[in-house]
N, C-alpha and C positions, 0 to 999 in steps of 0.2 A: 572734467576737472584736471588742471595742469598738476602735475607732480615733481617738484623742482628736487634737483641733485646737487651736492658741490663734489669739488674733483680738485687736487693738487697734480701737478706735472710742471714741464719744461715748456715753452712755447718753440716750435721745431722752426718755424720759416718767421721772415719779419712778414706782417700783419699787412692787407693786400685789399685796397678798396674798389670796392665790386657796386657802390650804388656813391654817387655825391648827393643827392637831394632826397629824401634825412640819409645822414651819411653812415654807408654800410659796411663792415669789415669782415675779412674771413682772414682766420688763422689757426693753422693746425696748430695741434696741441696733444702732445704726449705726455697721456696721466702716468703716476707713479706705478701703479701695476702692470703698466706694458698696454693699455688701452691708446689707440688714438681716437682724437676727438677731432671732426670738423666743428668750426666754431662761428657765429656769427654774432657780431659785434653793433648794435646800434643804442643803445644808450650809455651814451658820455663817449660814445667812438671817436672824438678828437682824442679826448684824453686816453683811450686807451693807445690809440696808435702813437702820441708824446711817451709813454713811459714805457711801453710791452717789446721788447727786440726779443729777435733769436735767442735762444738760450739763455733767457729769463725764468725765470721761477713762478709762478702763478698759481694760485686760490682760484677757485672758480666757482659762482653759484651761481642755477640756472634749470634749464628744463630743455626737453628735447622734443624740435616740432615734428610737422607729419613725413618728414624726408628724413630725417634721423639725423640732422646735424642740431647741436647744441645753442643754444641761444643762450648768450651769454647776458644775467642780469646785473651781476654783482664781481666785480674782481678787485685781487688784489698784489700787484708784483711785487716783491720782496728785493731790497735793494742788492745789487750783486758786488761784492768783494773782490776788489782786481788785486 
């Protein structure tokens, strides 16, 4: 049984496609408590790589496979204030 997490942080690096056919994303991501998270991105991963840069803000809800990086099912970046 998968045990899904969410997690708030910054997204540290711009988001980095590691597969084109379904298309696959990695982006580290440091949670609010000093955790970092390896992250992989395949549902909606256009849309996330359109909206997620560096030093973004992001909700994260998701579960963590057998390698211990987070698979990312649900997000949400918060618009940034320049």
């Amino acid at each position: 049984m998968t045990h899904f997490n969410n997690f708030t942080g910054v997204v540290q690096a711009e988001p980095k496609v590691i597969k084109q056919f379904p298309t696959m994303l990695y982006v580290p991501i440091m949670t609010t408590t000093g955790q970092k998270l390896h992250c992989l991105v395949i549902q909606h991963a256009l849309d996330f790589l359109y909206r997620a840069h560096a030093e973004s803000r992001i909700a994260l809800y998701g579960h963590f496979n057998q390698h211990h990086q987070f698979v990312i099912n649900k997000y949400f970046v918060s618009s940034q204030v320049a």
